[in-house]
C-alpha positions in Angstrom: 0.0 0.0 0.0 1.5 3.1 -0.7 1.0 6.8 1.1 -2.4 7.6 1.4 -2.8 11.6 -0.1 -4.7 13.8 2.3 -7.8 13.7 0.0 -8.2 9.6 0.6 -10.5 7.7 2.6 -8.5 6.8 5.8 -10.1 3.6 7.8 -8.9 5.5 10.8 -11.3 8.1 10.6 -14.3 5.5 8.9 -17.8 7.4 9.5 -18.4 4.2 11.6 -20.6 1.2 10.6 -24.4 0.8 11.7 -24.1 -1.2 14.6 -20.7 -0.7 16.7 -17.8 -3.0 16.8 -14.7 -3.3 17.8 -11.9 -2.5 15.9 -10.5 -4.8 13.7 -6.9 -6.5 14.8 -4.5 -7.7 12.3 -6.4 -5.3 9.5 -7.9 -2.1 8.6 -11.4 -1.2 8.6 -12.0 -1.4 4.8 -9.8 -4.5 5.0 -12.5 -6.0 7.2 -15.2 -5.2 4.7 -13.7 -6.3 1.5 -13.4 -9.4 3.4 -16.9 -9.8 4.4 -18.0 -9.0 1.0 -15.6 -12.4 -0.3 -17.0 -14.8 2.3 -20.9 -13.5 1.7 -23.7 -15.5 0.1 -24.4 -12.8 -2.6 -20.6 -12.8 -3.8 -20.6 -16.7 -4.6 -24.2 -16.3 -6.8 -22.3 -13.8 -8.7 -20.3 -17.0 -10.5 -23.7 -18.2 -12.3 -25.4 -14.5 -13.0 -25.3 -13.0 -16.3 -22.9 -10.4 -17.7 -24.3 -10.6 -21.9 -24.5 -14.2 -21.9 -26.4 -16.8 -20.0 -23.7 -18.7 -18.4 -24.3 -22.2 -19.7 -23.7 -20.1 -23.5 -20.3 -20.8 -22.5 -17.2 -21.5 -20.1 -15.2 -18.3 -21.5 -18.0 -15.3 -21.0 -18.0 -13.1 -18.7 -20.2 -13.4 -15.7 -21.1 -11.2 -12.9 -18.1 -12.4 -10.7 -15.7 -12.1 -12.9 -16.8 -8.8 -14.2 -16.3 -7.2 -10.2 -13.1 -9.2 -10.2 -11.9 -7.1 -13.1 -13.3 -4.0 -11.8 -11.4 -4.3 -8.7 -8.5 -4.6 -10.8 -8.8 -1.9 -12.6 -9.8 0.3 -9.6 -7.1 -1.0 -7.6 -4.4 0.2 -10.2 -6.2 3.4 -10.3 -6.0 4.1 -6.8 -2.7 2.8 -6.0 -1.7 5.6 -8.6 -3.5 8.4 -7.1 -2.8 7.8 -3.4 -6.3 6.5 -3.0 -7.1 3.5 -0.1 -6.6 0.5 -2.5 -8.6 -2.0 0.3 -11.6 0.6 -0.1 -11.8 0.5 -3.9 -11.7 -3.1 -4.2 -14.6 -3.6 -1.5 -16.6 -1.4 -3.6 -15.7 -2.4 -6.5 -16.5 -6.3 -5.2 -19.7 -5.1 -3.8 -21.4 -3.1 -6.4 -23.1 -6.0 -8.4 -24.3 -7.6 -5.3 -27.9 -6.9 -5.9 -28.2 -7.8 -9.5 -30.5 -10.3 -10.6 -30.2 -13.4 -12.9 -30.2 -12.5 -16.7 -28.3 -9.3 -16.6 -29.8 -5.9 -17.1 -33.3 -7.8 -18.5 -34.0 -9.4 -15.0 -33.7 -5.9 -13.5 -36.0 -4.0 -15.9 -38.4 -7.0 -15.5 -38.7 -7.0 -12.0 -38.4 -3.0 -11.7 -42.0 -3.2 -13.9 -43.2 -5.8 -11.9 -42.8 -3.8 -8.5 -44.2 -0.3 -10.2 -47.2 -2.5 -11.2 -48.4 -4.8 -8.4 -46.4 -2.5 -5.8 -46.6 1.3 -7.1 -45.8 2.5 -3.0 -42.9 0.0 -3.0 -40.5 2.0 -5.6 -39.8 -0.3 -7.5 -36.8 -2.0 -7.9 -32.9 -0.9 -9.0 -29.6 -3.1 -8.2 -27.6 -0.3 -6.9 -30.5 -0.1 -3.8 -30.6 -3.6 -4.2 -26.8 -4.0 -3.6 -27.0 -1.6 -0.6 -30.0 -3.7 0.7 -28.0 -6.9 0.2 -25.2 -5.5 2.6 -27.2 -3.5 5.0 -30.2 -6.1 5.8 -30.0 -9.7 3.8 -27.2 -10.9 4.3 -27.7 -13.2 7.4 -24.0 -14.2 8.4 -23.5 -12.5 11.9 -24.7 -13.4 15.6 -25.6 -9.2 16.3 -27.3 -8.0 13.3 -28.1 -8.8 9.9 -26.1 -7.9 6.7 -22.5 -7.5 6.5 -22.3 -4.0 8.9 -20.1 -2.4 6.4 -18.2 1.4 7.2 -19.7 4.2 5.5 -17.8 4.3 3.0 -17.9 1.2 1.1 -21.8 1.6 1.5 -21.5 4.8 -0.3 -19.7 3.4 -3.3 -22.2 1.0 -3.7 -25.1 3.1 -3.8 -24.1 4.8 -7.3 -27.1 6.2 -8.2 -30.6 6.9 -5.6 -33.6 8.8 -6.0 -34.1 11.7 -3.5 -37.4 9.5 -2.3 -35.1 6.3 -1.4 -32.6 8.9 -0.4 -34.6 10.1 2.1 -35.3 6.6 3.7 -31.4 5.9 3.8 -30.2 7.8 6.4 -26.6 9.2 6.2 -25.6 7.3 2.9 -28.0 8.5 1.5 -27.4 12.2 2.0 -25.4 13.5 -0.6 -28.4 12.8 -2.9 -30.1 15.1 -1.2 -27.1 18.1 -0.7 -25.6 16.9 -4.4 -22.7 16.1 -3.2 -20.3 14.0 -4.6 -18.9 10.6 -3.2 -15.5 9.9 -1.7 -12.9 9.8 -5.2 -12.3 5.8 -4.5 -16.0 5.4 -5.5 -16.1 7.6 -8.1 -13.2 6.1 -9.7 -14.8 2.5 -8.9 -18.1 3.4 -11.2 -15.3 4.5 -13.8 -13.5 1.3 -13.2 -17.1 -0.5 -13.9 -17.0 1.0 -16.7 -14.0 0.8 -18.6 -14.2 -3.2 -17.8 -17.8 -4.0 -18.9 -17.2 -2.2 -22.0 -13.9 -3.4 -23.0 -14.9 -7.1 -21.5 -18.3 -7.0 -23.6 -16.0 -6.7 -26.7 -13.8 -9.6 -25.9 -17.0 -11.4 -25.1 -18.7 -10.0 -28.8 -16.2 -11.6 -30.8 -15.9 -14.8 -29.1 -19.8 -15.4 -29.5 -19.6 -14.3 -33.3 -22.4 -11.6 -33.0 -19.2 -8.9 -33.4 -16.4 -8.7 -35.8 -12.9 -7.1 -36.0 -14.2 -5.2 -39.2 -17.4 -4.1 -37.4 -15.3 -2.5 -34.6 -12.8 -0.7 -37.0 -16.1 1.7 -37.3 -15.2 2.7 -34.0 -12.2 5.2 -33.4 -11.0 4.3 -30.1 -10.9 0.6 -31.2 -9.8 1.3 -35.0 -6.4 3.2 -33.3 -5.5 0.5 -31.3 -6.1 -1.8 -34.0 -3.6 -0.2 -36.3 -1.1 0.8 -33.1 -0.7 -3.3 -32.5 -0.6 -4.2 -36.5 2.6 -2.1 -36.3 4.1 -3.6 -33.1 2.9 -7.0 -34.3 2.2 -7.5 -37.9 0.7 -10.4 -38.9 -1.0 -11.3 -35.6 -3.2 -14.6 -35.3 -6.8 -13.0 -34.4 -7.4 -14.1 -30.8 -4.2 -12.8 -29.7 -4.3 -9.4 -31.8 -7.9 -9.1 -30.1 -6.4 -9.6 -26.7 -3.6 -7.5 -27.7 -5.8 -4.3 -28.9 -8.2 -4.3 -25.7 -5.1 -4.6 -23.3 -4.1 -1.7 -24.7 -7.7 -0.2 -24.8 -7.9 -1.0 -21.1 -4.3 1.3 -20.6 -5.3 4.3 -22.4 -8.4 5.0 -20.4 -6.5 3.6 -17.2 -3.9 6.8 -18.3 -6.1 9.1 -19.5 -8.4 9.1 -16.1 -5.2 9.4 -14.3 -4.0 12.1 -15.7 -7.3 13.7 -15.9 -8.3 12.9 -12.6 -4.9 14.5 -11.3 -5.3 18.0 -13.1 -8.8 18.1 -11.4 -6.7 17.3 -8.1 -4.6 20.3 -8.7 -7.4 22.3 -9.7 -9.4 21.7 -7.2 -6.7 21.1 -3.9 -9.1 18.7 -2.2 -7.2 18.3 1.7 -9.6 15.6 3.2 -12.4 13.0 1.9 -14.9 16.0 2.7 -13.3 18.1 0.8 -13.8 15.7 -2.3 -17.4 15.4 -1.3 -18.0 18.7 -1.2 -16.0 19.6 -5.1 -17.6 19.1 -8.1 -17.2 15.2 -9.8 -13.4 14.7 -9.9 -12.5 11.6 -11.4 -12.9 11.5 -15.2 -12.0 10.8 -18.7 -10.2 13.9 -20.7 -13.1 15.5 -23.4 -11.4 13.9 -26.2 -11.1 10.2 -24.6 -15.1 10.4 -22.9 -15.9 11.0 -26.2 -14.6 7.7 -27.8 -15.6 5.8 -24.8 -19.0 6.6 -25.3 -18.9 5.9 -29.2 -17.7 2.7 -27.7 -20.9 2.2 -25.7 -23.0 3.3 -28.4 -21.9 0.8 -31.2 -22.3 -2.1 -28.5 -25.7 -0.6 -28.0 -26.8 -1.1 -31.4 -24.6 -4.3 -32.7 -24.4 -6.5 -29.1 -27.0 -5.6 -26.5 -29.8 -5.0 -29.4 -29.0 -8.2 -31.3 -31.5 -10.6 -32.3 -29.9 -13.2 -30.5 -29.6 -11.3 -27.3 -32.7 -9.9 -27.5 -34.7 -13.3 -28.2 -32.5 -14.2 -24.5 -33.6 -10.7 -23.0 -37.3 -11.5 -24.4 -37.5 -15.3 -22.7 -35.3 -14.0 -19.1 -38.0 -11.3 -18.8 -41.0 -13.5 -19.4 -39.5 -15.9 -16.9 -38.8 -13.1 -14.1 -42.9 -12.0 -14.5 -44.3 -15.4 -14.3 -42.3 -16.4 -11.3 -43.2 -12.9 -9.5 -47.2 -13.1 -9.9 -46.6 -16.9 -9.2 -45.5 -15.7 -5.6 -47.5 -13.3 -5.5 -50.7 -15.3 -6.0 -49.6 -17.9 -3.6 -47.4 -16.1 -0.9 -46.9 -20.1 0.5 -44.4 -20.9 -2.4 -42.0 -18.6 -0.5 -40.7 -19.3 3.0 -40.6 -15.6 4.4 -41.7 -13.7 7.1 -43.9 -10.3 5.5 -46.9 -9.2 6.4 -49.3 -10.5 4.1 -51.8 -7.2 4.6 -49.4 -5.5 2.9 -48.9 -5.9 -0.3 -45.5 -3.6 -0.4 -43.7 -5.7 2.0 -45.0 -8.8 0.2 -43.8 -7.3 -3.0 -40.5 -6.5 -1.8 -40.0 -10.3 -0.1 -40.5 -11.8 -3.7 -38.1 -9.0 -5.4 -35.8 -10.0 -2.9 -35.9 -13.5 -3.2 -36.3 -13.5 -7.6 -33.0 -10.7 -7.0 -31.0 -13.4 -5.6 -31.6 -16.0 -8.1 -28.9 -17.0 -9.9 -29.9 -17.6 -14.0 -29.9 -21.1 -13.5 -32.0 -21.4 -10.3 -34.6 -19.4 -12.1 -34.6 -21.4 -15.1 -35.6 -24.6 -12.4 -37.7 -22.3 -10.8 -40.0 -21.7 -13.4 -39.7 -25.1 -15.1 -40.8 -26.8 -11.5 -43.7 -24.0 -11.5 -44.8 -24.1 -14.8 -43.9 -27.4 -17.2 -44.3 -30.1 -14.6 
């Protein structure tokens, strides 16, 4: 670990966690944390949810583990060279997909309608709350209290994004939604570190399935300079390895470029404390030219991966599955083994988003084979 800069989180001075403990020995705070994050329920399910691609597709796609395994990387090397708390980015980088359901970003929109139609009061239903709920209340692990009693400051970087209503109902995490204020710089360079994996990750992913080609992705600039860059170094190149080649080098530009970015704003800005961050504008980011590319990037996987017939006929069945199993539970509360209220429909509502969230793609898939083809 190297010197922390004044502007870093510092597990000395941690906001404190939700229910008092004593201090860790033989670690830090956020040491503690990432740790409990590892050992959790919710981590392991991550192995069998989907990134793109249901995970019997194929051994070599990505899935939801191994896409926070390579954001921690990433945010790890990005905060070892800013003087950031390298223990802290890689809990929240660990613990940001927590809350996502099976089938990738399909399951979520599903189940988000689902809750905004049978349980409008509820609020329906978003992973970043859903990762914050995981830590705060489902997790059942500890003898004192339920979740994982993470410090303020990893539960910060998970919650991402929050409504001013759910802000409201979150107490001090949930602040800064409220006083637009901006997060401590290890999470905001862990939602960058989300995102320069899932999109470079989603490419390597692309090609393997055959839905994208090289010659597709020369249409896009960030990728077509790379390309040429490793031709040069490397003429000739058989295609896996030039494809592995051109994202590792994707992968260091942006890695650079929000360094160096990020720094400047530093400068700028002469944050001397993590409040100091919170209270400055957004200071982790990609250089005008480079966020510009980056979201080219995002918008040809838009249109040639994500929107693909093949993923979509997969986005078409996981959603269909994800309704059927949530008015299957919610016409006979007795196929679930919880403890709601069942005069209130909200708290029902949010039991069976709770329980469908945790799923992993292939326990739905029984799921709703068991309920409906037997």
């Amino acid at each position: 670990m190297t010197a922390l800069a004044a502007y870093a989180c510092d597990p000395a001075r941690t906001r404190g966690r939700r229910h008092p403990e004593d201090a860790p020995q033989g670690r830090n705070h956020f040491q503690r944390d990432r740790d409990r994050i590892v050992h959790c329920n919710a981590f392991r399910l991550l192995e069998y949810k989907t990134q793109v691609f249901i995970n019997h597709e194929g051994d070599l796609f990505r899935t939801r583990l191994t896409h926070s395994i390579e954001v921690a990387q990433i945010a790890r090397t990005l905060a070892r060279n800013l003087g950031l708390h390298e223990d802290l980015i890689e809990a929240i980088s660990l613990a940001h997909d927590l809350g996502h359901t099976p089938f990738g970003h399909a399951g979520q929109d599903e189940l988000n309608a689902c809750m905004r139609e049978f349980a409008p009061e509820a609020g329906g239903f978003e992973h970043n709350l859903q990762s914050l709920r995981v830590v705060d209340e489902l997790e059942e692990r500890y003898a004192r209290f339920n979740g994982l009693n993470l410090c303020f400051e990893t539960r910060e970087g998970i919650l991402k994004h929050c409504s001013v209503r759910h802000a409201k109902q979150l107490g001090d995490v949930g602040r800064r939604f409220i006083e637009r204020q901006q997060p401590s710089l290890e999470a905001q360079l862990a939602n960058l570190a989300d995102e320069i994996a899932y999109n470079n990750h989603d490419i390597d992913d692309g090609i393997r399935s055959g839905l994208l080609t090289v010659e597709q992705l020369l249409e896009v600039g960030i990728f077509a300079r790379h390309y040429e860059a490793v031709e040069r170094r490397h003429p000739g190149l058989e295609r896996r390895r030039l494809v592995s080649e051109i994202i590792r080098s994707m992968i260091n530009t942006l890695v650079v470029d929000l360094t160096e970015t990020t720094l400047a704003a530093l400068h700028e800005h002469r944050p001397q404390s993590a409040d100091d961050v919170r209270a400055a504008p957004a200071l982790a980011a990609f250089s005008p030219e480079v966020r510009r590319e980056a979201d080219e990037l995002k918008s040809f996987l838009m249109r040639n991966l994500y929107r693909h017939s093949r993923v979509m006929r997969m986005t078409s069945k996981a959603r269909r599955i994800v309704r059927e199993l949530f008015i299957a539970f919610l016409e006979d509360p007795r196929l679930l083994d919880t403890d709601w209220q069942r005069d209130d429909p909200n708290q029902q509502a949010r039991a069976i988003s709770d329980y469908i969230a945790g799923m992993t793609d292939r326990y739905a898939i029984g799921e709703h084979r068991n309920l409906f083809q037997m």
